[in-house]
N, C-alpha and C positions, 0 to 999 in steps of 0.2 A: 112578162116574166122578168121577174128583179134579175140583173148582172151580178154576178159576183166576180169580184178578181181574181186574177189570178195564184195572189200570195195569199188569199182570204182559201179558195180554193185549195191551195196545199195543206193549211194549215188544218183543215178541213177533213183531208184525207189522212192527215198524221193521224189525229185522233180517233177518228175511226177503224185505223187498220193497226197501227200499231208496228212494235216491232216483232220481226215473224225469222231471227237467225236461231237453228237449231241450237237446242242445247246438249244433245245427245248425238251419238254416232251411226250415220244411218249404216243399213246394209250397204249399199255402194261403196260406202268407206270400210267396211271389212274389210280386213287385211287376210285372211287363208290362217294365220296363225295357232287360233282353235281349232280345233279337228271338227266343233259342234258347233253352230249359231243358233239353229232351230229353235232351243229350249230359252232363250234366251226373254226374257220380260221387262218390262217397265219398270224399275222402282227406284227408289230413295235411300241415300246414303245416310250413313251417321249425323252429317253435316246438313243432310237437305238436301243434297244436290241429286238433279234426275242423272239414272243409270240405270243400263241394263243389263241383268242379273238372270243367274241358273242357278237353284241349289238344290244339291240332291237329298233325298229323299233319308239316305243315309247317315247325313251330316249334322254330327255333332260334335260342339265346343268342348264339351268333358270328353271325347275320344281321346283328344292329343294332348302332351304332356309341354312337348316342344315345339318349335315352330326355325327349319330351315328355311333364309331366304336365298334366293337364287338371284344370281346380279340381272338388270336387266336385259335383255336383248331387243335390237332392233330389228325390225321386222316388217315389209325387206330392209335390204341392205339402205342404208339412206347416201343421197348422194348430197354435199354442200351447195350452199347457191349464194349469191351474193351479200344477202340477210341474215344467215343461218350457216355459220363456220362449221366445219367437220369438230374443232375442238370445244364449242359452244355444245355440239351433240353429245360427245365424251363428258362433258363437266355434267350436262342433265339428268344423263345415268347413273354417272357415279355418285351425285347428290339424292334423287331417288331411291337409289340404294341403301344409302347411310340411313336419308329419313325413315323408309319403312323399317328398316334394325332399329333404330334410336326408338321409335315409338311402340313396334310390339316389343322390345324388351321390358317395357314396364307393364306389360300383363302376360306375357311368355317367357319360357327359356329358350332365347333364342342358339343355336346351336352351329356349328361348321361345321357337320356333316350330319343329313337326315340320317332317322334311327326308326327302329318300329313302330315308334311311335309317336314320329313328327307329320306334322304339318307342314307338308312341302308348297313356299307361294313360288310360283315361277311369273313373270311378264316379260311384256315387248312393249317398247314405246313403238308405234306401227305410223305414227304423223307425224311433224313437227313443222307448222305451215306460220309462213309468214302474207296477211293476203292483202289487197283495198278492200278497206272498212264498207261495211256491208251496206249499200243504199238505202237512206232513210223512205219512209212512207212518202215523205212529200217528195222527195227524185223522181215519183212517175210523174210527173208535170214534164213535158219532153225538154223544156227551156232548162229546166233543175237538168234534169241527163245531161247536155249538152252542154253545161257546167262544169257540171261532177267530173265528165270525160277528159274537160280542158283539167284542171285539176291533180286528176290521176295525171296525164302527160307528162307533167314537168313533176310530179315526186312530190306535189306538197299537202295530195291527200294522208289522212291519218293509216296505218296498216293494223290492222288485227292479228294477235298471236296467237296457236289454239295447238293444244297438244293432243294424242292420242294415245289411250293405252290397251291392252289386252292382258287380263288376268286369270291364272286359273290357281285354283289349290289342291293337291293332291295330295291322297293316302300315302304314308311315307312303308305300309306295310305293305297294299298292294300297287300304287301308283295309278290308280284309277282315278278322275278327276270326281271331285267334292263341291266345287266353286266356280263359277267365272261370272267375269266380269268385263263388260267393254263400258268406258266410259270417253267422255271427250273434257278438257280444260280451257276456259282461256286466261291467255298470260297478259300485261299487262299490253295495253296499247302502243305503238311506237310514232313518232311524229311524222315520218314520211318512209321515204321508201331508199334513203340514204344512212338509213338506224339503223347500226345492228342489235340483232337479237342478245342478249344475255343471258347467263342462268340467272339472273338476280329476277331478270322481265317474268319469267316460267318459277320461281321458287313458290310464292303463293300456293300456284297449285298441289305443287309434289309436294307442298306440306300439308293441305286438305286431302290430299291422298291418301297419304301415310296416317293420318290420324284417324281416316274411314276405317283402313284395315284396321287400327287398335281396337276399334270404337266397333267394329261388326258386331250386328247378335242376331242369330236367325231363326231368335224362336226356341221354345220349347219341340222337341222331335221326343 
């Protein structure tokens, strides 16, 4: 039987396995903040990206006139950590905020106080995770782990940034839920584990966000 090496070996295993980091928010990562998950499916944003989605049965675009947004909320309470400043969390909200007004305003009225006939969006950022970059295919080689591990130690693996959101839209005449949406983002990469996080690292996202919400269409009903 031919020897193969070990680095032939990894390389081996890369291409067969691939990379396998979720792009979507599993249940485990539910946050409690919908009152529902059950209904919740598989689908595709404006932009492409995978998310998962409920919409009711009763939901339509020409019902609402206007569209109140509701600031975001966190959800739970988030606590700061060494990567991730309490006022990095504050600026992600309040930039989220702005973008989803900034962008349904060019296809809604947007409004400062829902009416009978708005569209109420409410969310929660529910994550904001700073973590060590996710083991390539070839790290199962035990020699690659035992690398990787020295690595992470001293701070000078790469860190992954990934946000979380929870959305719902509700009847502004009866307040029963129309919409939700859980999806997950990632923000830019950071060099080690002595980065801090940014709003600048996380805007990307909140800006493909805010452009899904303009960008929604759910069909003929």
């Amino acid at each position: 039987m031919r020897y193969v090496p070990p680095l032939c070996l990894a390389l081996l295993t890369a291409l067969l396995l691939g990379g396998c980091a979720s792009q979507t928010t599993q249940p485990a990562q539910f946050s409690g903040y919908l009152a529902d998950y059950s209904q919740l499916q598989p689908a595709t944003s404006a932009t492409g990206a995978p998310v998962l989605r409920w919409i009711s049965p009763q939901f339509s675009n020409a019902r609402y006139t206007t569209v109140y947004v509701e600031k975001p909320s966190f959800y739970p309470q988030p606590a700061a950590s060494d990567q991730v400043s309490a006022q990095t969390l504050e600026n992600v909200r309040d930039y989220l905020h702005q973008a989803l007004i900034r962008e349904l305003q060019g296809r809604m009225t947007v409004v400062n106080e829902p009416t009978m006939d708005s569209l109420v969006l409410r969310s929660a950022i529910t994550g904001v995770t700073v973590s060590t970059e996710g083991l390539k295919a070839y790290e199962v080689i035990p020699v690659a782990l035992v690398l990787a591990a020295a690595t992470t130690a001293v701070g000078t693996r790469d860190r992954d940034s990934a946000i979380f959101i929870e959305m719902e839209a509700l009847d502004g005449r009866t307040s029963t839920p129309v919409l939700r949406v859980v999806r997950k983002g990632h923000g830019l990469t950071l060099e080690n584990s002595s980065t801090q996080l940014t709003l600048d690292d996380l805007k990307p996202v909140l800006d493909v966000w805010a452009r899904d919400a303009r960008d929604f269409q759910p069909g003929p009903r």
